[in-house]
N, C-alpha and C positions, 0 to 999 in steps of 0.2 A: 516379594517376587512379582506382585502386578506388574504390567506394564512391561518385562523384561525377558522372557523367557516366552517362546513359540505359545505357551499354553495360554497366557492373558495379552500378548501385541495385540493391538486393535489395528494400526498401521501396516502399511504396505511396503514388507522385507523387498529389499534386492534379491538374496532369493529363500524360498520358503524352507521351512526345516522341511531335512531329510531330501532336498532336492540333489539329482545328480544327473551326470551326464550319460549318454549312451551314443553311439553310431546308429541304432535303431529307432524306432518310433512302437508305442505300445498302443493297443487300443481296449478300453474294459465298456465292459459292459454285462448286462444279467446279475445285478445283486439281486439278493433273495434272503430273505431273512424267514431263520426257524419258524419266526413266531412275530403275529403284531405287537403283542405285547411283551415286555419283557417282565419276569417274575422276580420277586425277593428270591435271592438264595440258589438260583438258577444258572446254569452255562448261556449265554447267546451263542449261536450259532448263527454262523452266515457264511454265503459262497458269491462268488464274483467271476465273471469268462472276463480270463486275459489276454489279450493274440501281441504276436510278436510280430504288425502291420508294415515293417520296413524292412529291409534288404538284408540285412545282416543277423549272425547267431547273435544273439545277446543275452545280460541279465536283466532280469527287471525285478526292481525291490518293490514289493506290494504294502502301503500303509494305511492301517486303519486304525481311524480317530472317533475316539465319543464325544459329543457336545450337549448340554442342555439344552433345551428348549426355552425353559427360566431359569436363571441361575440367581444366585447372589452375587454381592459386589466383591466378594472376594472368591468365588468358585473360578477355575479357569476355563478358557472360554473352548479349549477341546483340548485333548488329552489322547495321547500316541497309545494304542494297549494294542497292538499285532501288527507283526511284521512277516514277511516270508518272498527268499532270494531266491531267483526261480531262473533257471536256464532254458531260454526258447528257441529255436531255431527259427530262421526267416519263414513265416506263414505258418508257425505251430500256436495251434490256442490249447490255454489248459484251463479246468475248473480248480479255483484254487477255495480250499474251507478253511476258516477261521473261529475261534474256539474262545470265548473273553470269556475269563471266569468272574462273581460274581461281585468279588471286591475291588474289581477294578471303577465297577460304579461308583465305590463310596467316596467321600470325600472330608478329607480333615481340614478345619480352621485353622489359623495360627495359634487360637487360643486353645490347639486340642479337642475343641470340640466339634 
């Protein structure tokens, strides 16, 4: 799968996974995470302010991706684990939270390991 799928492209998509279109324009800001550190065996928690900065009601899909820092040559280079479709009105912001449970950190080899 290197090389082929959002999670290892190194290249530059025409357009990015999960991209889509709106009549609106979104603006984020204020991530915050639970904690500096993340623990073995723990939730991450984290919250993000999203405004809905353009003229019309819309949805906006919220995506968030984990990436190493170092990885191996076969680890993917980031990985989709939270999503959330949110109805905003022109100039409504909301606090959206998000919840990654624990095993979404791990990661398997080809060879299972």
């Amino acid at each position: 799968m290197a090389g082929r799928t959002y999670r290892y492209y190194r290249g530059t998509p025409l357009y990015p996974f999960g991209y889509g279109l709106s009549y609106s324009k979104f603006t984020y800001r204020e991530l915050e995470l639970e904690t500096e550190k993340i623990r073995a065996g723990r939730v991450l928690r984290l919250w993000v302010t999203v405004t809905n900065s353009g003229d019309y009601d819309a949805d906006e899909v919220t995506q968030v991706y984990l990436s190493k820092k170092e990885g191996g040559a076969q680890d993917p280079l980031r990985r989709l684990c939270g999503f959330c479709r949110t109805h905003l009105a022109a100039g409504e912001t909301r606090r959206l939270q998000f919840e990654i449970p624990p095993e979404l950190f791990f990661t398997v080899q080809e060879d299972g390991g």
